[in-house]
C-alpha positions in Angstrom: -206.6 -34.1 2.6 -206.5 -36.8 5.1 -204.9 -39.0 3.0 -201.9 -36.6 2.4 -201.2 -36.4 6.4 -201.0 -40.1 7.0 -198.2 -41.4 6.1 -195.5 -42.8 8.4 -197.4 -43.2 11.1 -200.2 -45.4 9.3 -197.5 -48.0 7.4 -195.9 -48.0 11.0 -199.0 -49.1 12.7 -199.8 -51.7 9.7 -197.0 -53.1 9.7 -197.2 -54.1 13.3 -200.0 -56.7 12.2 -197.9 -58.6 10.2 -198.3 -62.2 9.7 -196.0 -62.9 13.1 -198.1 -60.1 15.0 -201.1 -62.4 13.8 -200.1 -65.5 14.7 -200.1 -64.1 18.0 -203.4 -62.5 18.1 -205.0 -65.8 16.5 -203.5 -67.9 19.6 -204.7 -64.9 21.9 -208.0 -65.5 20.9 -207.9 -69.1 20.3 -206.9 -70.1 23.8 -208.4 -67.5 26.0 -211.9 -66.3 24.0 -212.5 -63.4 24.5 -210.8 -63.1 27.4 -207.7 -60.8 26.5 -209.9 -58.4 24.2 -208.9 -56.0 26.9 -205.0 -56.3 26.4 -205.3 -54.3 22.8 -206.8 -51.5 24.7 -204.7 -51.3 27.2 -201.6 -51.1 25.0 -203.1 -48.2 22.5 -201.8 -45.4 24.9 -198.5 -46.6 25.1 -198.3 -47.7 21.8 -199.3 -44.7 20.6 -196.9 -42.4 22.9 -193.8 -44.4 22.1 -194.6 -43.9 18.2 -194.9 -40.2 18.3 -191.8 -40.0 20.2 -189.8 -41.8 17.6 -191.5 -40.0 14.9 -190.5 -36.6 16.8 -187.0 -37.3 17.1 -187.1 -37.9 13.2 -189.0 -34.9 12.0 -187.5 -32.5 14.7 -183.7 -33.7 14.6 -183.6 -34.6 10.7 -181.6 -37.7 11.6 -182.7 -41.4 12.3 -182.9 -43.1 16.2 -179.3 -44.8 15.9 -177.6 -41.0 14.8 -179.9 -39.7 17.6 -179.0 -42.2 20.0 -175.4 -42.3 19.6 -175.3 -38.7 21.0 -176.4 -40.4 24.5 -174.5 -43.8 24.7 -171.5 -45.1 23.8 -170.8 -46.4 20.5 -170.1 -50.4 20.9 -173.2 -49.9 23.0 -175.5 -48.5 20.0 -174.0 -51.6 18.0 -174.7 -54.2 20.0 -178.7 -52.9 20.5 -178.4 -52.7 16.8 -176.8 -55.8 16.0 -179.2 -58.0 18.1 -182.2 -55.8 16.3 -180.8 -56.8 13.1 -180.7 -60.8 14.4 -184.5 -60.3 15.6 -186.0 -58.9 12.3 -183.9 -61.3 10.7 -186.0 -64.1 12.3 -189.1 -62.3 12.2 -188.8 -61.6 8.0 -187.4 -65.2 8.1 -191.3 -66.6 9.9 -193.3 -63.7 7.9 -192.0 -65.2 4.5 -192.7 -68.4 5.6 -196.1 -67.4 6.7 -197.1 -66.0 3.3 -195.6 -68.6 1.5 -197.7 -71.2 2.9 -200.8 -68.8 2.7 -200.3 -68.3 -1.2 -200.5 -72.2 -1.5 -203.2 -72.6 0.6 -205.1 -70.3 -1.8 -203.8 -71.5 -5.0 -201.9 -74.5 -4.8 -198.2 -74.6 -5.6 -194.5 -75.2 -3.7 -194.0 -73.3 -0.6 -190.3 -72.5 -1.0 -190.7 -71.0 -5.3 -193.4 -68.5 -3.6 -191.1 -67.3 -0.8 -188.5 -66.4 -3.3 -190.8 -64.4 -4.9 -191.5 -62.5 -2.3 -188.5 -62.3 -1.0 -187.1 -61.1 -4.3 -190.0 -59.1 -5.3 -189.2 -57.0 -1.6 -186.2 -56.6 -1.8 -185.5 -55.7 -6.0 -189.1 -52.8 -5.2 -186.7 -51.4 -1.7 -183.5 -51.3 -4.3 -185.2 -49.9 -7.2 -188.0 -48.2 -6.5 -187.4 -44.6 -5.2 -188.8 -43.8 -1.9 -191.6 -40.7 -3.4 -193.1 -44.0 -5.5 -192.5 -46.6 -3.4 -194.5 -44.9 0.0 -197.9 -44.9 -1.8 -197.5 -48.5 -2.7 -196.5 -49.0 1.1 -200.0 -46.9 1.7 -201.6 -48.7 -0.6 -200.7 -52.3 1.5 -202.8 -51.0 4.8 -205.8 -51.3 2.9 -205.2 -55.5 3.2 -205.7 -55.4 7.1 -209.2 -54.6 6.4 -209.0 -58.0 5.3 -209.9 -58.8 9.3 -212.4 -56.2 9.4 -214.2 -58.1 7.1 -213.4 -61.8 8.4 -215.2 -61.0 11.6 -218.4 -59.6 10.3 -218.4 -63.4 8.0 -218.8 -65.6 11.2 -221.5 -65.4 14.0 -220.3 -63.6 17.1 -222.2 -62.7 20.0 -221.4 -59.1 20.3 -223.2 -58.7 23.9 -220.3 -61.1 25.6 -217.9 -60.5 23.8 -217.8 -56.5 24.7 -218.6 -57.4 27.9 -216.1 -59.0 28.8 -213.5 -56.6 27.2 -214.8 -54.0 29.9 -215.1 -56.6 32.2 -212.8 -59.9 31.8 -212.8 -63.2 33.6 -209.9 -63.6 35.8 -208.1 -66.1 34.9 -204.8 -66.2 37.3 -202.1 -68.8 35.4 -199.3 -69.0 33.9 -200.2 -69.2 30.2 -202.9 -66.4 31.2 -200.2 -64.2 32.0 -197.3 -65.4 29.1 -200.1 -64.3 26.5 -200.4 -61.0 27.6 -196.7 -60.5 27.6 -196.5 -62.0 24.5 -199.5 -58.9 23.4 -197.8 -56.1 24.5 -194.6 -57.4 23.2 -196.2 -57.9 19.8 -197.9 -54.4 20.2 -195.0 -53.0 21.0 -191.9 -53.6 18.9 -188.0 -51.9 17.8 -188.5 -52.3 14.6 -191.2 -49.9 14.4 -189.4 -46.9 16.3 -186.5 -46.9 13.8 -189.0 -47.3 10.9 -190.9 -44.7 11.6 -188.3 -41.9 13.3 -185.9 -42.7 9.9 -189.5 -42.8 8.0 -189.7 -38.7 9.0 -186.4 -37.5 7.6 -187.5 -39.4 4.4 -190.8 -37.4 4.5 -188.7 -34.6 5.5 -186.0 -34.8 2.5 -189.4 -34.9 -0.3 -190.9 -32.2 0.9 -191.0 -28.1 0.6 -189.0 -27.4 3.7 -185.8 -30.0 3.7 -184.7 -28.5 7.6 -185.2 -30.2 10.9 -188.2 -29.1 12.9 -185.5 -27.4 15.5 -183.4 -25.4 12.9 -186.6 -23.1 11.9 -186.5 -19.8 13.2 -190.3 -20.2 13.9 -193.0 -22.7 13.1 -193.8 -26.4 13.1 -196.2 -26.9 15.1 -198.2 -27.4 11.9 -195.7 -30.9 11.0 -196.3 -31.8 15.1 -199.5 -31.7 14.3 -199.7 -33.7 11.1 -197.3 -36.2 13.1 -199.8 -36.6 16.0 -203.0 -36.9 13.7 -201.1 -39.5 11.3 -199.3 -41.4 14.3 -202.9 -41.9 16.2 -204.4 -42.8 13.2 -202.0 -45.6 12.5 -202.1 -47.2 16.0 -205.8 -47.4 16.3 -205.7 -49.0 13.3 -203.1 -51.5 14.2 -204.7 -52.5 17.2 -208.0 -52.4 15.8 -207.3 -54.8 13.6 -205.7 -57.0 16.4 -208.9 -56.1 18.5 -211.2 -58.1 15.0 -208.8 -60.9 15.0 -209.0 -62.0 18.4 -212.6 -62.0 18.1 -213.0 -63.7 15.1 -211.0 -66.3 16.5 -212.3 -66.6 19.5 -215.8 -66.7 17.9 -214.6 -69.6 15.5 -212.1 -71.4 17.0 -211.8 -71.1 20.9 -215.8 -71.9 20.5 -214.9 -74.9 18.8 -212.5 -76.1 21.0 -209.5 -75.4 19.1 -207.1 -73.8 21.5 -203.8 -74.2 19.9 -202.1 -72.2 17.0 -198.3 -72.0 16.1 -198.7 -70.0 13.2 -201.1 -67.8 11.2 -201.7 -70.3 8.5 -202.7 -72.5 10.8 -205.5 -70.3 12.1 -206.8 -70.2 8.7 -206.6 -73.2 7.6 -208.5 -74.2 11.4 -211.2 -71.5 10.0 -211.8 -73.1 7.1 -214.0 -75.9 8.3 -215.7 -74.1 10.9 -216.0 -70.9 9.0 -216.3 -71.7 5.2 -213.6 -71.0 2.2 -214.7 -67.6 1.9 -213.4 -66.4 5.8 -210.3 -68.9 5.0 -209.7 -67.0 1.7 -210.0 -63.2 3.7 -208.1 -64.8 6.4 -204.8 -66.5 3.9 -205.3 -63.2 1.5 -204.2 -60.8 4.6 -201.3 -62.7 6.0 -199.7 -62.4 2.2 -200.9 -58.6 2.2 -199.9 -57.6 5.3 -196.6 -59.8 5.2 -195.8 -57.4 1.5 -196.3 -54.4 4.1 -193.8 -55.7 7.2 -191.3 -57.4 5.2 -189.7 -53.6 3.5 -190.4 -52.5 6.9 -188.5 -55.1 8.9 -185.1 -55.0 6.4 -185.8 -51.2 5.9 -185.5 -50.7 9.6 -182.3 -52.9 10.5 -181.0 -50.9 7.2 -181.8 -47.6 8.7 -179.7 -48.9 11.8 -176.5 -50.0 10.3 -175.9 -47.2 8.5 -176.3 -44.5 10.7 -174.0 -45.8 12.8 -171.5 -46.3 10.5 -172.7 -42.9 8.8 -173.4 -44.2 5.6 -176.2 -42.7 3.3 -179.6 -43.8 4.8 -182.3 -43.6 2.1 -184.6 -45.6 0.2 -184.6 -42.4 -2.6 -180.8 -42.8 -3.5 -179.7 -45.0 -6.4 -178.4 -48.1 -5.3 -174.7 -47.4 -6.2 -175.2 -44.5 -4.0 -176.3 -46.2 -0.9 -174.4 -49.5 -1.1 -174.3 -50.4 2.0 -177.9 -49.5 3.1 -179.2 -51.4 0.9 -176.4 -54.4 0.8 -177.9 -54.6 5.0 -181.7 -54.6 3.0 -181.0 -57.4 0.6 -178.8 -59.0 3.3 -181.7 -59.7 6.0 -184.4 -60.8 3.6 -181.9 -63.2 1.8 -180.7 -64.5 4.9 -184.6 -64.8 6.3 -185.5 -66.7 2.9 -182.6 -68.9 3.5 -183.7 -70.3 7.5 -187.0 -71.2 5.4 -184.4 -74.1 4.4 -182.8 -75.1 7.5 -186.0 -76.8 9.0 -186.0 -74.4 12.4 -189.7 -74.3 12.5 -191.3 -70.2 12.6 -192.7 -70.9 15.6 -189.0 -71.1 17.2 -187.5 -67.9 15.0 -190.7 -66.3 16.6 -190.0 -66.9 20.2 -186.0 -66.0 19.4 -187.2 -62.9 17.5 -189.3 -62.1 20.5 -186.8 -62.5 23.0 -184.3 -60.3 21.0 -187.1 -57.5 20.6 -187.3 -57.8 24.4 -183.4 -57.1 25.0 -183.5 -54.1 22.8 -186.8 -52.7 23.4 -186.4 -51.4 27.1 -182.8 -49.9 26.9 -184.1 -48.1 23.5 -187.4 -46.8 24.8 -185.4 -45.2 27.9 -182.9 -43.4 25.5 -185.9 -42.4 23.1 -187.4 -40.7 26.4 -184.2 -39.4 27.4 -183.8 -37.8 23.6 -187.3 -36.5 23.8 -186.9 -34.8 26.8 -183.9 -33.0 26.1 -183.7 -29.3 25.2 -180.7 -29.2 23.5 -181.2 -32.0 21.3 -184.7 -31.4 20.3 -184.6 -27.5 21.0 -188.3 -25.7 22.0 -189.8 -29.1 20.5 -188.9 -31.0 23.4 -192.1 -33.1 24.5 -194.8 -32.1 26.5 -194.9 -33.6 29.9 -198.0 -35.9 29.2 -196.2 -37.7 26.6 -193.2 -37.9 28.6 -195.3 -39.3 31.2 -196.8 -41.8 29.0 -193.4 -42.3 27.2 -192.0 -43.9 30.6 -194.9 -45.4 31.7 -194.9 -47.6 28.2 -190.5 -48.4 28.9 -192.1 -49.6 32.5 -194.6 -52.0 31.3 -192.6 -53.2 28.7 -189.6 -53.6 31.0 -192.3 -56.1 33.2 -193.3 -57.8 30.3 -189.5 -58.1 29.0 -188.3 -60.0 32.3 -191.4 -61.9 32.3 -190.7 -63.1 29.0 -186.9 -63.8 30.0 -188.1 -65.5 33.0 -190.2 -68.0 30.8 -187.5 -68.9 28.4 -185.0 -69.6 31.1 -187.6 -71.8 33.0 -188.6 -73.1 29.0 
């Protein structure tokens, strides 16, 4: 039974750990120890209030966050935020590809470019072909690779006592780089892809199921489906940062007490585990970068997809046939081919991350505000307008990722 409520909200929070998200991480814990443990906690809340907004809007509206958020601003508006979200999971498919390319052939030998096509084709010709009622369980299927981390950590030694102590209780460490990592967290944690994802992911639910009306044209009922939403949306976040929580660990139990401090990518944390750690936690390690990567890819191009054409009001859905969602899925193949592509233009991932990042950070404030503005208003989302503690928490995640947006920008421009 539990297994037939998650859904959206579990590929959402997956697909936040994707080989970019642990990069990230691996650096977290690779500089600083243990010492920003804390930060996964701290963004769960928000996290996990931002998600079920998006999720509500889907389910209770029927219509994806661009259709939504048109209603509020102005059209060249929605396509600019759009636009520059596009650009950013562009970048970010562009350095996951990459990632689990160079993973694969770590693990079995081979040419780094001939495995990225494959997985770029492999996405994209599974997105186009595969309806969405048989391609979600596959999607479903792909969370089960994070536990890939789970299991890294419990391969290496790690002094449980100090490290929980000082997730409850952290050195202070006042600096710059401190501070940049933690921004660089919540921005990770926290991202625009996942809010169209999974708000677009809803109607999809919505469209296979018994009752194909939005939440707020019932005459009665649904709090049922807000229910399921909550249950499936928590579910996914703790997971998500749960797994960020085991790969700062194992890193910082590896690496950081080895003196490595520095990692630009994800393959490079495993290939630094290897020697410290054995081929077996390198092997977990690679095999969940390509795993996880399979998972964040469709969800990256699916997303932008989901964008475009609700804006322009084509069809949105991974269930039509492809001649009868042409442009959706022209916007699907468009971004993975074009991420394959800047594999071959020698811009290193570590740069398409920070420009990735930096894009996310433009779009993600102005969104979450209109999000909490959609939410909170009666006659878009009728009597299942949100409750005032999510709208609390709802703003209070747009504030801190407002700071952590201009702290962000602030780096670059001094960068």
């Amino acid at each position: 039974m539990w297994l037939r409520l998650l859904g959206p909200g579990l590929i959402t929070g997956a697909a936040d750990d994707d080989p970019s998200g642990i990069a990230t991480y691996s650096q977290a814990g690779a500089q600083f120890g243990y010492g920003l443990l804390w930060t996964v906690f701290l963004t769960t809340p928000f996290m996990i209030a931002i998600q079920l907004v998006s999720a509500q809007i889907g389910r209770v509206t029927g219509k994806g966050l661009a259709a939504n958020i048109l209603q509020l601003a102005p059209r060249w508006i929605v396509m600019g935020l759009v636009g520059l979200l596009v650009a950013a999971n562009t970048f970010n498919i562009a350095a996951d590809i990459a990632a689990m390319a160079e993973a694969l052939s770590l693990v079995i030998g081979g040419l780094d470019h001939e495995h990225a096509l494959i997985f770029a084709a492999g996405s994209t010709l599974l997105q186009v072909f595969v309806p969405y009622r048989r391609y979600s369980p596959v999607l479903k299927f792909l969370t089960l690779s994070l536990f890939a981390y789970v299991a890294t950590a419990f391969t290496v030694k790690i002094p449980w006592s100090t490290a929980l102590l000082a997730t409850v209780w952290p050195k202070a460490t006042v600096n710059a780089d401190y501070f940049m990592m933690v921004v660089a967290v919540v921005g990770t944690t926290i991202s625009p892809y996942l809010f169209f994802w999974q708000a677009s992911q809803e109607v999809e639910e919505m469209n296979q199921g018994k009752r194909d009306k939005p939440l707020r044209d019932l005459p009665n009922g649904g709090d049922p489906e807000i229910a399921r939403i909550r249950a499936d949306t928590i579910v996914g976040m703790l997971l998500s940062n749960g797994i960020a929580f085991f790969i700062i660990l194992t890193t910082a139990s590896v690496l950081n007490a080895n003196g490595v401090t520095r990692i630009n990518s994800a393959t490079e944390a495993a290939e630094a585990l290897r020697p410290l750690a054995g081929d077996f936690t390198f092997a977990l390690f690679a095999l969940g970068i390509i795993g996880t990567g399979l998972l964040a890819i469709p969800v990256l191009a699916g997303s932008a997809a989901y964008g475009v054409a609700e804006i322009f009001g084509w069809r949105a859905t991974l269930e039509a046939k492809p001649e009868k969602a042409v442009g959706f899925y022209t916007i699907i193949a468009a971004a993975t081919v074009i991420g394959f592509g800047l594999g071959f233009t020698g811009i290193s991932a570590i740069h398409m991350l920070v420009w990735s990042a930096v894009l996310n950070g433009i779009v993600a404030v102005p969104i979450m505000a209109m999000m909490m503005l959609i939410v909170s208003n009666g006659t878009i989302m009728g009597h299942f307008r949100a409750r005032s503690w999510l709208v609390v928490l709802g703003w209070l995640g747009t504030a801190l990722m407002a700071t952590a947006v201009l702290a962000l920008l602030g780096s670059s421009a001094m960068g």
